[in-house]
BAFI-3210 file (N, C-alpha, C; in Angstrom, 3 decimals, decimal comma, padded with zeros to 6 digits):
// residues 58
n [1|2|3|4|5|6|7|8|9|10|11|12|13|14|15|16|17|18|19|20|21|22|23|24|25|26|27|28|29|30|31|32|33|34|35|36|37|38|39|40|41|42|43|44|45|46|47|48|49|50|51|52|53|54|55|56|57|58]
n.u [019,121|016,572|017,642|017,908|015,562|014,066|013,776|012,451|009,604|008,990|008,866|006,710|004,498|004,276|003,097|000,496|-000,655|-001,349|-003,218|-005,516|-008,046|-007,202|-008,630|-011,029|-010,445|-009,076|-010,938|-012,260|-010,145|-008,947|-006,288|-006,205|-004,611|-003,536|-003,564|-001,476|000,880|000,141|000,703|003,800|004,750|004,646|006,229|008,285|009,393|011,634|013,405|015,591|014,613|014,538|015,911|015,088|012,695|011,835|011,803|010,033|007,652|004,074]
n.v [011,193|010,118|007,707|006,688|006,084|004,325|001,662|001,712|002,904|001,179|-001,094|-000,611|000,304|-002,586|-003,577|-002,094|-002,976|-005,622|-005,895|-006,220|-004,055|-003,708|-003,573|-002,585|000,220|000,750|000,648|002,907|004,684|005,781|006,002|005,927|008,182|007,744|005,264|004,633|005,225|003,530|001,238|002,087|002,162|-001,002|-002,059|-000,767|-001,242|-003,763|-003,620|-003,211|-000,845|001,221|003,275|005,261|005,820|008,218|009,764|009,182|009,681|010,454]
n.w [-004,124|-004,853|-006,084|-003,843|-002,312|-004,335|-004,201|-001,921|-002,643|-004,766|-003,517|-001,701|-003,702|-004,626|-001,897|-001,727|-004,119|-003,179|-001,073|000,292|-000,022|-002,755|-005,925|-004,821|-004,337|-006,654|-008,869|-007,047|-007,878|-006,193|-003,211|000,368|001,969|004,495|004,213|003,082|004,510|006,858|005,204|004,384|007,253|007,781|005,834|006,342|009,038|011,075|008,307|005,657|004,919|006,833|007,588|005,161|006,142|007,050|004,961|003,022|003,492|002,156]
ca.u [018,066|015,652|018,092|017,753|014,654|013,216|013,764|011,010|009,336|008,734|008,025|005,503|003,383|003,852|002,251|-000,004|-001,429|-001,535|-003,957|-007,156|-008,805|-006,610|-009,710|-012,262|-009,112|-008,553|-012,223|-012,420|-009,318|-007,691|-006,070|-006,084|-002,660|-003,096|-003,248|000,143|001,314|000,267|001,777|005,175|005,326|004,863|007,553|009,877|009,456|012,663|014,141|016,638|014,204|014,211|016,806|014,140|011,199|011,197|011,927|009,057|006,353|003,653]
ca.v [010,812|009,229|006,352|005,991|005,506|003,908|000,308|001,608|003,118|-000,296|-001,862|000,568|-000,298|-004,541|-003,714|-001,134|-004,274|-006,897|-005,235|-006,924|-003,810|-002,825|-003,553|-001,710|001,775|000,719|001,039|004,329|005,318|006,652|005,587|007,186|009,306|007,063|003,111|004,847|005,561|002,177|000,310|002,197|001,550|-002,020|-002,471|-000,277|-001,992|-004,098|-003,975|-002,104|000,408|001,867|004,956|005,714|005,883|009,628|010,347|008,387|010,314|011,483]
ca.w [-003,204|-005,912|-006,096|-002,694|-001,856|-005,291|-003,759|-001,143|-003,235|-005,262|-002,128|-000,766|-005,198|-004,487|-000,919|-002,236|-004,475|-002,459|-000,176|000,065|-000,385|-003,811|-006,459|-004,377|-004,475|-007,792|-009,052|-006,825|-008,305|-004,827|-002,041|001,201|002,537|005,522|004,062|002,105|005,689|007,599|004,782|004,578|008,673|007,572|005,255|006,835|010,740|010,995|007,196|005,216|004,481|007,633|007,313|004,754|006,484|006,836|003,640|001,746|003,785|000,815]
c.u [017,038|016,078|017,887|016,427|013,439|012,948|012,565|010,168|008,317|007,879|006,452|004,591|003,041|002,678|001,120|-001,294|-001,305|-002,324|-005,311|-008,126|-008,065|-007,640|-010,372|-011,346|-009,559|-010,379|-012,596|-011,578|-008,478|-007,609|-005,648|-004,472|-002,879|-003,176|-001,931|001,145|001,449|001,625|003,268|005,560|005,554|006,070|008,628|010,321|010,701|013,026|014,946|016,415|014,421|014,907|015,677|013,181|010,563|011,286|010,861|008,031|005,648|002,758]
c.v [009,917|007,641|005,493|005,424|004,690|002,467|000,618|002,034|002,041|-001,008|-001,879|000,101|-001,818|-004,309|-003,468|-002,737|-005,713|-006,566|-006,125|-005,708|-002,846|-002,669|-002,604|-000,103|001,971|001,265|002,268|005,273|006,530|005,590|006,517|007,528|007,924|005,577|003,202|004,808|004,306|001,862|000,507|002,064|-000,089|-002,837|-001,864|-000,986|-003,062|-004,254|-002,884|-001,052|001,270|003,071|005,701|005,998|007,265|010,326|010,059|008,909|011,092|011,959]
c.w [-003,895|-006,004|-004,691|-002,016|-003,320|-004,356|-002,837|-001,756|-004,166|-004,775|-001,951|-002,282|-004,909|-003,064|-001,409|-002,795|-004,423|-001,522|-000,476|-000,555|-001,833|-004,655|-006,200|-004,628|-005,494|-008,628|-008,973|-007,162|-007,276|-003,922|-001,079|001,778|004,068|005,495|003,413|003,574|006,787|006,522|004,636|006,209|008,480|007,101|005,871|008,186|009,898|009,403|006,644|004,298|005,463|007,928|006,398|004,864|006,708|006,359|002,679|002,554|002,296|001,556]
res [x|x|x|x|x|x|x|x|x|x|x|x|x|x|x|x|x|x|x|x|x|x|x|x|x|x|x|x|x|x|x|x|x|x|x|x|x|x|x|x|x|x|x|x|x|x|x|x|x|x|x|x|x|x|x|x|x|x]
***
């Protein structure tokens, strides 16, 4: 299972920081359970994450 969802996984860190508000997180040293949640709907909406999408819930 690990193998399987690393590729989203990946994903879900590049999104993560590319966020406009990554700095301001990064500074506060959290991010909230629900910008982890938009952005895995983001990446997963039409791509070949999407079998994964309800497996990568944190």
């Amino acid at each position: 299972m690990t193998q399987k969802n690393t590729p989203l996984i990946l994903q879900l860190l590049k999104s993560v920081s590319e966020q406009p508000e990554f700095e301001a997180n990064k500074e506060k040293g959290e991010i909230t359970k629900k910008e982890i949640v938009e952005l895995r709907k983001i990446v997963t909406k039409n791509s070949e994450f999407e079998a994964n999408s309800t497996c990568a819930i944190i």
